[in-house]
VORO-383463 format. One record per residue (C-alpha): residue in three letters; y, x, z. Coordinates in steps of 0.05 Angstrom, whole numbers, padded with zeros to 5 digits, always signed. Layout:
AlaYXZ ...
//
This chain:
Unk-01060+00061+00658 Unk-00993+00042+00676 Unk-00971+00109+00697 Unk-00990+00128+00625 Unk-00948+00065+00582 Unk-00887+00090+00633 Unk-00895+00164+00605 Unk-00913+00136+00539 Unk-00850+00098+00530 Unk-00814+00153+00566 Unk-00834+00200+00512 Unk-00807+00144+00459 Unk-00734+00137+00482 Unk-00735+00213+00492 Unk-00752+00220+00416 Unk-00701+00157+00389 Unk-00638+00184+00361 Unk-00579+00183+00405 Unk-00540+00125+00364 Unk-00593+00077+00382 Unk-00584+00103+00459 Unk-00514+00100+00462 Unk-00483+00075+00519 Unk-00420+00034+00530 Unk-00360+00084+00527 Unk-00339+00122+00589 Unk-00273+00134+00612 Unk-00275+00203+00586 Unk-00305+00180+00521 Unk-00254+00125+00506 Unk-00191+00161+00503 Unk-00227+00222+00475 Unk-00183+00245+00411 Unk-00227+00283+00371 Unk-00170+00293+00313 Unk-00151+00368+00304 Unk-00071+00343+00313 Unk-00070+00301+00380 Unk-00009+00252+00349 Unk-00031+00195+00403 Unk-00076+00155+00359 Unk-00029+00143+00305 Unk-00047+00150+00236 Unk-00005+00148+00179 Unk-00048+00111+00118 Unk-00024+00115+00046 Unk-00032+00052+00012 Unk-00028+00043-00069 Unk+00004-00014-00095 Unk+00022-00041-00160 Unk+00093-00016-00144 Unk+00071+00050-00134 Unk+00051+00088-00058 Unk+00069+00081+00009 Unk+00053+00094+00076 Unk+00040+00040+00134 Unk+00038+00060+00208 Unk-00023+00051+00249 Unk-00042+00075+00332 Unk-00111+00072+00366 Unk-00122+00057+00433 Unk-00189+00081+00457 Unk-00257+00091+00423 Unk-00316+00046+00424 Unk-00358+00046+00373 Unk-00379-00026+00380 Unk-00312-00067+00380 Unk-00248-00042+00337 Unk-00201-00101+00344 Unk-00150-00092+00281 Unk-00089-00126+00299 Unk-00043-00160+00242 Unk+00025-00189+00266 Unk+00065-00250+00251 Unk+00122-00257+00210 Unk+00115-00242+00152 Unk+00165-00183+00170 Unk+00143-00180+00238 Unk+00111-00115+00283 Unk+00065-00094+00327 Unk+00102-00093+00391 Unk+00082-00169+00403 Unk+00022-00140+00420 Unk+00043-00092+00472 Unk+00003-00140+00521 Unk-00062-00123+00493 Unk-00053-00050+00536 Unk-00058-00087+00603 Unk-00127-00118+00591 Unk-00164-00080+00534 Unk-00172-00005+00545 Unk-00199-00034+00624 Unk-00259-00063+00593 Unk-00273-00013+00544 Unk-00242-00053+00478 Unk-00216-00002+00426 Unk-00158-00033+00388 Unk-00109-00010+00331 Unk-00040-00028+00322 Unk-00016-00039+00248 Unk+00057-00052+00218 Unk+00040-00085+00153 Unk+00079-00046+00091 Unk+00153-00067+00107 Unk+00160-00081+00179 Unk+00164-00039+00238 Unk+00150+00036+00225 Unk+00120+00031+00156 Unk+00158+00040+00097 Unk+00194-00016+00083 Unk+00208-00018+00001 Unk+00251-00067-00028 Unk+00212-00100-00087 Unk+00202-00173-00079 Unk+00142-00173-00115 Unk+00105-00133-00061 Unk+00115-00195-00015 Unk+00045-00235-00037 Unk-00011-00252-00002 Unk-00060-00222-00042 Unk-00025-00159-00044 Unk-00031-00162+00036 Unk-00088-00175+00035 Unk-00113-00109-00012 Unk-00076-00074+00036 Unk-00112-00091+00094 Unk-00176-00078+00064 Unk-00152+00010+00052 Unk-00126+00009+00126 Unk-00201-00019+00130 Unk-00227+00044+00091 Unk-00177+00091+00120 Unk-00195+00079+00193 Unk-00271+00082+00188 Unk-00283+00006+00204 Unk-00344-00041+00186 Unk-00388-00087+00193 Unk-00425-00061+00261 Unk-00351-00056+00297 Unk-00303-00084+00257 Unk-00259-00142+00292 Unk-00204-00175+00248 Unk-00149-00211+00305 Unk-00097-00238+00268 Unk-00034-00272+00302 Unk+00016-00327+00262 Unk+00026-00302+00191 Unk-00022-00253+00217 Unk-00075-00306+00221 Unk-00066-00331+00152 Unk-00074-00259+00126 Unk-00136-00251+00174 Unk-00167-00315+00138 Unk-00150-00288+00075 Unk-00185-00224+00086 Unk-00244-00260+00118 Unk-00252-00302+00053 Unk-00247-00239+00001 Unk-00277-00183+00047 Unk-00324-00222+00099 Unk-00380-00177+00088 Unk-00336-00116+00124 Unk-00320-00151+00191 Unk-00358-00164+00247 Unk-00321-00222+00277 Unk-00255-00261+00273 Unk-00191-00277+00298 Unk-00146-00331+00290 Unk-00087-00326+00336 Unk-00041-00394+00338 Unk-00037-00410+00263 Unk-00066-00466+00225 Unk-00100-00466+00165 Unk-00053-00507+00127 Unk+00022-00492+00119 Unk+00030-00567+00096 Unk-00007-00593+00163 Unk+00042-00544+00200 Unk+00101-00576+00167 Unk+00079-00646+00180 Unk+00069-00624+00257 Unk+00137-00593+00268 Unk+00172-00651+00238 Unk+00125-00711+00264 Unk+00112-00683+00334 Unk+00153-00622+00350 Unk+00218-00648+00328 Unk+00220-00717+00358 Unk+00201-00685+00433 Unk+00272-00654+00428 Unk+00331-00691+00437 Unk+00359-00726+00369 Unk+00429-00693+00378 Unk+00399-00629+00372 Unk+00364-00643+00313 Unk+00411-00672+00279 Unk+00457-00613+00291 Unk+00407-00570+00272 Unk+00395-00600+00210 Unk+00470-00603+00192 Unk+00472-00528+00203 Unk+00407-00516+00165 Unk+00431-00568+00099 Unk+00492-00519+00097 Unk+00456-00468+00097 Unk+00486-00426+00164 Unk+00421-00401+00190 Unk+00461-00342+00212 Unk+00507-00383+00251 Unk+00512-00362+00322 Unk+00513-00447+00346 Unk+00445-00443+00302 Unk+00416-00392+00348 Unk+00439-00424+00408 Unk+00408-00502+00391 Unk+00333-00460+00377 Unk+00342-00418+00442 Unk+00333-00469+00495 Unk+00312-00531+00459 Unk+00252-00496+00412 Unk+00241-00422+00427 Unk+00235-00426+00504 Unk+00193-00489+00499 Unk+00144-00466+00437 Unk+00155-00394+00424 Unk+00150-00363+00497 Unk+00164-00398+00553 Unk+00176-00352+00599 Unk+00239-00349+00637 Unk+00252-00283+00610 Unk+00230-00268+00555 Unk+00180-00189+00549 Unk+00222-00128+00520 Unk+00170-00126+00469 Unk+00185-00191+00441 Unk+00260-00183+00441 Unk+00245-00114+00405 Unk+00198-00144+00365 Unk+00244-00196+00334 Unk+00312-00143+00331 Unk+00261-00114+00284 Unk+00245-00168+00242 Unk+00242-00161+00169 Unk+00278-00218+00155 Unk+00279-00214+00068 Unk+00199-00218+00075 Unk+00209-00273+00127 Unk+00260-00316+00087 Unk+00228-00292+00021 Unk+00154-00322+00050 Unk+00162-00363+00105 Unk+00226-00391+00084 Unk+00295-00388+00135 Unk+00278-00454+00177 Unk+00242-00459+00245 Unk+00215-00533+00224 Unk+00172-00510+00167 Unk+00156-00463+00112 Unk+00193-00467+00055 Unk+00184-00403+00026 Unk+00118-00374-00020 Unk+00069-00400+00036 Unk+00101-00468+00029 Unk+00036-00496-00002 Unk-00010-00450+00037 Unk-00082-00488+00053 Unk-00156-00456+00067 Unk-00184-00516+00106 Unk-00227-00538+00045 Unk-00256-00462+00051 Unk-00266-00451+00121 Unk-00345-00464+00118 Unk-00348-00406+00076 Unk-00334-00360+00142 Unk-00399-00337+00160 Unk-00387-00282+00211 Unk-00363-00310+00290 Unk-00301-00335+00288 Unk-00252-00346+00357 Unk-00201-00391+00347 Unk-00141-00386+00399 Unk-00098-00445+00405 Unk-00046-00460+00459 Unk-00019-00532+00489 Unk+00048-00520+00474 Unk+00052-00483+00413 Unk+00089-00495+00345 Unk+00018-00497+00316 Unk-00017-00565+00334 Unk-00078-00542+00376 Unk-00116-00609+00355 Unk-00125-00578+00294 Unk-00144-00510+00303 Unk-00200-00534+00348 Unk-00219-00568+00282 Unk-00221-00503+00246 Unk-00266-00474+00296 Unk-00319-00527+00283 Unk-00305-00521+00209 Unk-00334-00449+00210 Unk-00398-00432+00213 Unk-00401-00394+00273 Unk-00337-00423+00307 Unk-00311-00410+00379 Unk-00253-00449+00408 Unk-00208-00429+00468 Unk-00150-00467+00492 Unk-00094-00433+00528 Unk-00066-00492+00570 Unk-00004-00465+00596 Unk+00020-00421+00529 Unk+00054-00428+00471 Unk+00071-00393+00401 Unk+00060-00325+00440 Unk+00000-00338+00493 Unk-00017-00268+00496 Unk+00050-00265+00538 Unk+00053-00336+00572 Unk-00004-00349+00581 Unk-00049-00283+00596 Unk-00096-00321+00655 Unk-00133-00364+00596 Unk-00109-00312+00541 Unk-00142-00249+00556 Unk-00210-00269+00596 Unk-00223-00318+00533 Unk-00212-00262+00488 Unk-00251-00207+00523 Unk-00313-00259+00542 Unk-00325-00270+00467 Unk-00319-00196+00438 Unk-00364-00177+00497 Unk-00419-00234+00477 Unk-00414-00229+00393 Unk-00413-00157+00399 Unk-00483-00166+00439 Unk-00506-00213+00402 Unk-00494-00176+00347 Unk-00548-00113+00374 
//
């Protein structure tokens, strides 16, 4: 009787088509390149806009057909190349993920009309590098990092239905909160001199002053922004690329708050609408206060919360030991819960 259920079932799996027997992807099978051009993974994807058509710059690492991790940067203005971590930890565990310069930074065009500098027009944009690249709702992942995380939430809001978990990468969900934070907390852990100078500088408007540049370095960046002693090629790069007319234009020039078109930014009254699992990354010593992005993770409806003790602004780099495992230990478990 036995013998017969083992041949029975046998006989079943034999017969079930192969997408319900596929297996976690191989070596061979996640860098396979199946595109007639081999170009490396990247992928040029024409995007229409009210302002007419252009092209933004993606690259895939890897194929699994479960977990495609989208990756949106900071800035706004910012690139992908803060993310250059993400190749020491992912493709070993069999995570597929796509970098993405949003439409003016990095290697995408990079057009000149102010008025293509909105959220909502981000956030249309995400959604045809959605279409473009195949992605949705059985292995779409949404990781978004700074301004990258408010675009992320955006998207989630609008588009929720197309992703099959979230992101939010050390940003709060309130640009007003922020503010408060970096002038409240931030600013009075640094010595009074220094702010004061700082502020003198910024009230006169000489954000390109060199003496402004040397008060962040030491006394903000290397405490909040990355704190290691030397700071990854791919974050210098990453910042000599910097789109700084969308920076300025939405985040506004100063280091101690927005003052640009995200001034007034706030989702925290619509965070229960998130339905799909959500990760929230915060780190101790970030610009973002980590008190309140655990907050947002219980605000959610399926929230996750993950603390990286020893980081900052850019954990991914400072603070990989908590970073990465935390990161790979909830794909791994949404993405089979989600079977």
């Amino acid at each position: 009787m036995r013998r017969t259920l083992l041949l029975t079932l046998a006989c079943l799996l034999g017969a079930m088509p192969l997408a319900a027997q596929a297996a976690p992807p191989s070596l061979r099978t996640y860098f396979a390149d199946t595109s007639k051009l081999k170009e490396g993974g990247v992928k040029l994807i024409p995007i229409q806009t009210p302002k007419g058509s252009f092209k933004v710059w993606t690259k895939r690492f890897g194929h699994n057909p479960r977990i495609k991790v989208l990756l949106l940067h900071g800035g706004p203005g910012g690139t992908h190349e803060v993310f250059e971590s993400f190749e020491g930890f992912l493709p070993a565990e069999g995570i597929e993920f796509i970098y993405y310069d949003q439409l003016g930074a990095g290697n995408s065009d990079q057009p000149k009309d102010k008025d293509l500098w909105t959220t909502a027009r981000f956030v249309e944009e995400v959604e045809q590098v959605r279409l473009a690249l195949g992605l949705n709702k059985d292995n779409f992942y949404l990781l978004g990092h700074s301004w990258g995380g408010i675009l992320a939430a955006e998207y989630a809001l609008k588009y929720g239905a197309n992703l099959k978990g979230l992101i939010i990468s050390n940003m709060m969900m309130s640009l007003p909160d922020y503010n408060r934070y970096a002038e409240q907390v931030l600013a009075k852990q640094m010595d009074p001199a220094v702010v004061k100078e700082i502020k003198t500088l910024e009230a006169a408007g000489k954000y390109e002053d060199p003496r402004y540049f040397e008060l962040l370095l030491p006394h903000f960046y290397n405490k909040h922004l990355c704190r290691l002693p030397q700071w990854p090629d791919a974050i210098s790069r990453m910042f000599g690329r910097m789109n700084k007319d969308i920076y300025v234009l939405m985040q506004g020039p100063s280091e101690f708050g927005a003052t640009g078109r995200l001034e007034h930014w706030d989702r925290k009254a619509d965070l229960p609408k998130l339905a799909m699992p959500t990760l929230v990354i915060a780190a101790t010593h970030d610009t973002m206060d980590p008190t309140h992005m655990k907050w947002v993770a219980g605000q959610v409806q399926h929230g996750s919360f993950l603390l990286c003790p020893e980081g900052s602004h850019c954990a991914m780099w400072d603070d990989q030991p908590h970073y990465f495992p935390g990161l790979l230990k909830w794909l791994k478990r949404t993405s089979a819960a989600a079977k």
